[in-house]
C-alpha positions as CSV (number, residue, x, y, z in Angstrom):
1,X,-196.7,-8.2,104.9
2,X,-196.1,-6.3,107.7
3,X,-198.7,-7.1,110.5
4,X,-201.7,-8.8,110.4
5,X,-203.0,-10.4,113.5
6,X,-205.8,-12.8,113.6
7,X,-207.0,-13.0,117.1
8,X,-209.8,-10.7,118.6
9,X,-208.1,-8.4,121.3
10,X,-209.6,-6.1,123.6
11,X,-209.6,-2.2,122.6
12,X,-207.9,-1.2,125.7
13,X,-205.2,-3.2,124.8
14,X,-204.5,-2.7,121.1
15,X,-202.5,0.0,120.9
16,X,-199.4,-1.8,123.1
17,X,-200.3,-5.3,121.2
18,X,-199.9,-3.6,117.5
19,X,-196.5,-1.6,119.0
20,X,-195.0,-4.6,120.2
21,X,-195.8,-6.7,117.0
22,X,-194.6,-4.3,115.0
23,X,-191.3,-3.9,116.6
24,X,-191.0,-8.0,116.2
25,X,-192.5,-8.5,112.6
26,X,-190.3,-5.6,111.1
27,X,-186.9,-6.4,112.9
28,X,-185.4,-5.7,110.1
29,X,-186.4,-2.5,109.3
30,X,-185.7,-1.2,113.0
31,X,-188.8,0.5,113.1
32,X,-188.5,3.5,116.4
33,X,-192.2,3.9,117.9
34,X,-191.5,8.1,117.1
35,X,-192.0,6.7,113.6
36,X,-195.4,5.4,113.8
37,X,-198.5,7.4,113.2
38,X,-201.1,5.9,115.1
39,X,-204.9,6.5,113.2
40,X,-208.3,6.3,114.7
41,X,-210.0,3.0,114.6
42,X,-211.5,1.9,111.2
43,X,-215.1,0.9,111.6
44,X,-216.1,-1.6,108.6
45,X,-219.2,-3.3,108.5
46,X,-219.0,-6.3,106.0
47,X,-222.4,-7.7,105.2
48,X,-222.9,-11.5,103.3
49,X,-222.4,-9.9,100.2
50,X,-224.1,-12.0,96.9
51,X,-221.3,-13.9,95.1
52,X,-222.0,-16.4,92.3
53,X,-218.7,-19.2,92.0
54,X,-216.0,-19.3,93.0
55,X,-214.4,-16.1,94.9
56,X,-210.3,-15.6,94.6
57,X,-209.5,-13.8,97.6
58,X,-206.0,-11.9,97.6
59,X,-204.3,-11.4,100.5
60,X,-206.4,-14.0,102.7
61,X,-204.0,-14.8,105.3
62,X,-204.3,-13.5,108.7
63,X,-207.7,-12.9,109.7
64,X,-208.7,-14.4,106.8
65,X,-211.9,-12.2,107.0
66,X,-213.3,-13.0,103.4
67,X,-213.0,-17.0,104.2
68,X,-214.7,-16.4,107.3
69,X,-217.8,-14.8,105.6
70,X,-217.6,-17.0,102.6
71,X,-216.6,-20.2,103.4
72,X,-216.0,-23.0,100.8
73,X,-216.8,-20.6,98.1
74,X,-213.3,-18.9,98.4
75,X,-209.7,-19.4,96.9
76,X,-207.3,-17.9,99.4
77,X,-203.9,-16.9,98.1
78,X,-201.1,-15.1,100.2
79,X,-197.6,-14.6,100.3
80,X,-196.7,-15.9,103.4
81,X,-197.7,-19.7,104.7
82,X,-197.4,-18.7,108.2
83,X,-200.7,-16.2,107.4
84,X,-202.9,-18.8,105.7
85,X,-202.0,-21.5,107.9
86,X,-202.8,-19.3,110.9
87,X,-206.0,-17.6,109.2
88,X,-209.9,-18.6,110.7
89,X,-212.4,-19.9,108.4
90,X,-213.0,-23.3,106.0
91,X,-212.4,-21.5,102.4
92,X,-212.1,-24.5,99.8
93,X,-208.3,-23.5,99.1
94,X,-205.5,-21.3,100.6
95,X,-202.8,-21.4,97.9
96,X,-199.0,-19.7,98.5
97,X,-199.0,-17.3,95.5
98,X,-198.2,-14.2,94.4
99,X,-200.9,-11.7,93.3
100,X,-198.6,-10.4,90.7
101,X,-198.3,-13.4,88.8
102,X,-201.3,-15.5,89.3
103,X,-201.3,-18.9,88.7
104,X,-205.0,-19.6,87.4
105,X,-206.0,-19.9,83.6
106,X,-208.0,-16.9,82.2
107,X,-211.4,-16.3,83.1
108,X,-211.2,-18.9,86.1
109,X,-213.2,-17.0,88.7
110,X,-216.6,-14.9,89.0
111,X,-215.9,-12.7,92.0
112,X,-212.3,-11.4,93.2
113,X,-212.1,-9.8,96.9
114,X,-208.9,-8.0,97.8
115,X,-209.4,-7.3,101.6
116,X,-207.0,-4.8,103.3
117,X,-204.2,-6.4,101.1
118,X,-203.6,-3.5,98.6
119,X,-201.9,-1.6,101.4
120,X,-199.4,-4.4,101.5
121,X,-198.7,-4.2,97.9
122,X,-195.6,-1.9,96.6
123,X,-197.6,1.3,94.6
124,X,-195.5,0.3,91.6
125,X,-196.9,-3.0,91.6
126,X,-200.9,-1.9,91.2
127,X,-201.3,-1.8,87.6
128,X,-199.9,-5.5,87.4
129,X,-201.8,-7.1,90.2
130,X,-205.0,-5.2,88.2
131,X,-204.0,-6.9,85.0
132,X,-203.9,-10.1,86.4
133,X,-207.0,-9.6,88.2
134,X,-208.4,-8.7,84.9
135,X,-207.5,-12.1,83.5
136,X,-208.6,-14.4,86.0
137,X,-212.1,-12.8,85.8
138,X,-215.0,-14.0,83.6
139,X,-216.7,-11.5,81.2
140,X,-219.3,-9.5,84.1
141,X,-217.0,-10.9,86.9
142,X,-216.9,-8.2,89.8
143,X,-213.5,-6.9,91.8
144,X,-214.5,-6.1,95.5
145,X,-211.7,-4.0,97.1
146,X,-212.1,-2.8,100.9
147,X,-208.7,-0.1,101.6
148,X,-207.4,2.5,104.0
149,X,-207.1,5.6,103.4
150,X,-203.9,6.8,103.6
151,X,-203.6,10.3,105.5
152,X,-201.2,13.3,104.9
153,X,-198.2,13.4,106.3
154,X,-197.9,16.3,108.6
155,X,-195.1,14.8,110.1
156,X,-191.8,13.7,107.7
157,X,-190.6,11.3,110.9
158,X,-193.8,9.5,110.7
159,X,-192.8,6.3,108.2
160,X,-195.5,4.0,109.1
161,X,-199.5,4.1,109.9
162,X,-200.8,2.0,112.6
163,X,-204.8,1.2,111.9
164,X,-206.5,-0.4,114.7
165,X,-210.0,-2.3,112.7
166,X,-213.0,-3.6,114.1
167,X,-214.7,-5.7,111.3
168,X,-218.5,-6.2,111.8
169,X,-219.6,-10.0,109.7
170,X,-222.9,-11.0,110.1
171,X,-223.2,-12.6,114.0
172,X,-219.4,-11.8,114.7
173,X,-217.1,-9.3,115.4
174,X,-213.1,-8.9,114.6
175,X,-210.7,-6.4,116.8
176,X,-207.3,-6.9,114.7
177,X,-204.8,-4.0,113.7
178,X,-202.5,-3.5,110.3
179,X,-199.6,-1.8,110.4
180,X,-198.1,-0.4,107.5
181,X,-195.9,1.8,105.4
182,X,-196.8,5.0,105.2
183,X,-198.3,6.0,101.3
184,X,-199.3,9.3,101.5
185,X,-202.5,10.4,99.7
186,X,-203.2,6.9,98.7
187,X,-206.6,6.3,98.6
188,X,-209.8,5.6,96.0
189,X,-209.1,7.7,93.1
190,X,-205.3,6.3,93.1
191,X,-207.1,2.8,92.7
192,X,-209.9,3.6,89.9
193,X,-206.9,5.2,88.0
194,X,-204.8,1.5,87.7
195,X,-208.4,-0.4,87.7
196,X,-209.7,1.7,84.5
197,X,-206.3,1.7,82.6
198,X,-206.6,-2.3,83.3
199,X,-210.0,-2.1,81.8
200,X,-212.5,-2.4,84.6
201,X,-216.0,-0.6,85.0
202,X,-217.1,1.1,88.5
203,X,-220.0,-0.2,89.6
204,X,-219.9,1.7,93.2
205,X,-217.6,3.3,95.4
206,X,-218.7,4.1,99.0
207,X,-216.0,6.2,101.0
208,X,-215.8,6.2,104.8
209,X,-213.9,7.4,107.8
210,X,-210.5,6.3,106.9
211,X,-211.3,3.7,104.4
212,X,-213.1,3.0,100.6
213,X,-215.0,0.5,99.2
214,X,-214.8,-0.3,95.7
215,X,-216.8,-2.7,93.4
216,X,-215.5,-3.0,89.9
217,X,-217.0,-5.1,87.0
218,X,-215.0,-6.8,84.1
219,X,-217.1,-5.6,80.9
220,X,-219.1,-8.4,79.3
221,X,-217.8,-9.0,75.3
């Protein structure tokens, strides 16, 4: 991953707090800060959604934000050590694994989140981390997918997006920033496409300034 931080930080001080990671986390890239497009602040509220078993959260390093709202109920996987280690919360697990090739037996888990986390993952490798979503789930288990929208590239010499987030869980806030890769275009209808040819149903999609919801259903039978 790029950047995740997991510490609140004040607004007026984001912008020079993402920069600076950035510059450290992707040393070797050699990122210049011409490159960076910076976006307008995502606002996502994040209500106690219902969730029946046990809930395999992708991606829940960092701020951990889905083992913050559900507790013992989650499965945290991630990458990187360093993010779960460093992530808030009391989810049951956080296991080092990849999200490509998931470790669990089919039809292991009722509920899968995938956080901010997709924009982390290489394009190419969509369809497979879908499949193996698909597998873990039980017949009528739900995908829950919460992504930025990517923007145009008016610029060629902008590489990477900057997204400053303010997450709203019931009785707290989180002020956190992702940096990124730019994918140009990617957004929603990129992710139905790899969820249906995986086999999924839409149940909703809600889109927002900058970012998309998704809730998809593994079909019963």
């Amino acid at each position: 991953m790029f950047i995740k931080r997991n510490r609140p930080i004040a607004a007026t001080a984001l912008f020079a707090v993402l920069l600076a990671a950035a510059l450290v986390l992707a040393a070797q890239e050699r990122p210049k800060p011409e490159q960076y497009l910076i976006h307008g602040k995502l606002e996502v509220v994040l209500p106690d959604f219902p969730a029946a078993g046990l809930i395999l959260d992708i991606g829940g390093g960092g701020e951990g934000v889905i083992g913050q709202l559900k507790g013992k109920q989650v499965v945290a996987i991630d990458l990187s050590k360093r993010e779960l280690v460093d992530a808030p919360g009391e989810p049951l697990l956080k296991i080092v694994m990849d999200a490509r090739d998931l470790k669990f037996l089919d039809k292991t888990f009722d509920t899968a989140t995938v956080f901010f986390t997709f924009m982390y993952i290489a394009p190419a490798d969509h369809a497979k981390v879908f499949q193996e979503l698909y597998r873990v789930l039980r017949p009528g288990g739900r995908l829950l997918i919460w992504d930025p929208v990517f923007p145009k590239k008016a610029d060629p010499g902008k590489l990477y997006v900057m997204y400053p987030l303010h997450v709203k869980l019931p009785g707290k806030e989180i002020n956190t920033g992702y940096g990124v890769k730019f994918a140009e275009g990617q957004g929603a209808d990129h992710f139905l496409e790899s969820a249906k040819a995986a086999g999924f149903e839409v149940i909703s999609r809600k889109d927002e300034a900058g970012w998309f919801h998704l809730e998809l259903k593994k079909p019963v039978g």
